[in-house]
N, C-alpha and C positions, 0 to 999 in steps of 0.2 A: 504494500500500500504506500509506504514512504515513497517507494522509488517512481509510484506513479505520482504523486503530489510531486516531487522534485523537476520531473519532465512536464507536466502540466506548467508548473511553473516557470522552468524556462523557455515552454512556448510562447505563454501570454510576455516574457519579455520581450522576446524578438517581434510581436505583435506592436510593442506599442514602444517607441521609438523613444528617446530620450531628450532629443529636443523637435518637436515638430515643427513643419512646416507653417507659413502663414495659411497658404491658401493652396486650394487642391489643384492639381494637373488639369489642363482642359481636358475632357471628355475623348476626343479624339487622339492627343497625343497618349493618354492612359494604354486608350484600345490598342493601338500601334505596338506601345513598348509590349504588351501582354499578348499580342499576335505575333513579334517575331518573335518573343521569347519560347513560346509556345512551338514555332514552326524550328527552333534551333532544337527545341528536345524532344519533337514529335521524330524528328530526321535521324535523331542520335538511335541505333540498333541497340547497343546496350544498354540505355536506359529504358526504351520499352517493353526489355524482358522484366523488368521491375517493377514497372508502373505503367498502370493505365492509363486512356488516354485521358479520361478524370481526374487522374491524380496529378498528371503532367499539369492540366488547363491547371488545377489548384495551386501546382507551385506558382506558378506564374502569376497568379494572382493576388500570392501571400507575397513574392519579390516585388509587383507593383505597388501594393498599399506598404510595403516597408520603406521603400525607397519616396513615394510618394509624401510618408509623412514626416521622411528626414530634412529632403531637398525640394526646395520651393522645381519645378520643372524645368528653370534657366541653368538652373544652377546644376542640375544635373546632366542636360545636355552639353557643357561645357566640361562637367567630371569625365561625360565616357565617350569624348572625342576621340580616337586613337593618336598615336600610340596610349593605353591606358596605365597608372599611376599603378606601381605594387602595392599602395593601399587600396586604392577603387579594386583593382584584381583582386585582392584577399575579400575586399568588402564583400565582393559581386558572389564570389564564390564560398563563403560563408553563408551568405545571405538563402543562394541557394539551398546549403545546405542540410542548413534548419528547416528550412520551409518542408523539404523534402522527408525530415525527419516527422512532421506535424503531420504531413500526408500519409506519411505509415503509421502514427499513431491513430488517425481519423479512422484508416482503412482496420487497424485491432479491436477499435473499439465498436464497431458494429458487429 
């Protein structure tokens, strides 16, 4: 029981960001970031032996509302310009990380 309260818990961190955003992403640019993101792990073979195409769309969507409510939208189009920072890389790839971990805890829990 502990060990699930400790994981619950650091999901709801990675949910909720430490300094948020003013104001939300337009609409459009949101859908974009979460459609290529989607179309980069939908493509990837080895992540689809792991996850659905549910659990995929989910990361995707847990890395846009994290990002969303870190970085105002300007501010993050300018973070993941290429070449990208080895923090934005560790961030992006963290980010995912969790999220993915969140999507196999959703998927035990049912």
């Amino acid at each position: 029981m502990k060990k699930y309260v400790v994981l619950l818990t650091l999901s709801l961190m990675m949910c909720v960001p430490p300094a948020p955003a003013k104001e939300g992403w337009p609409s459009d640019a949101k859908n974009d970031f979460i459609s290529q993101c989607y179309s980069g792990l939908i493509n990837d073979a080895e992540l689809r032996k792991s996850f659905s195409d549910k659990m995929l769309m989910g990361i995707c969507f847990c890395n846009a509302e994290y990002f969303e409510n870190k970085y105002d939208f300007l501010t993050f189009q300018q973070i993941t310009e290429p070449p990208l920072s080895k923090e934005i890389e560790k961030e992006l790839f963290t980010t995912s990380y969790e999220c993915a971990r969140i999507e196999i805890q959703r998927k035990n829990m049912i």
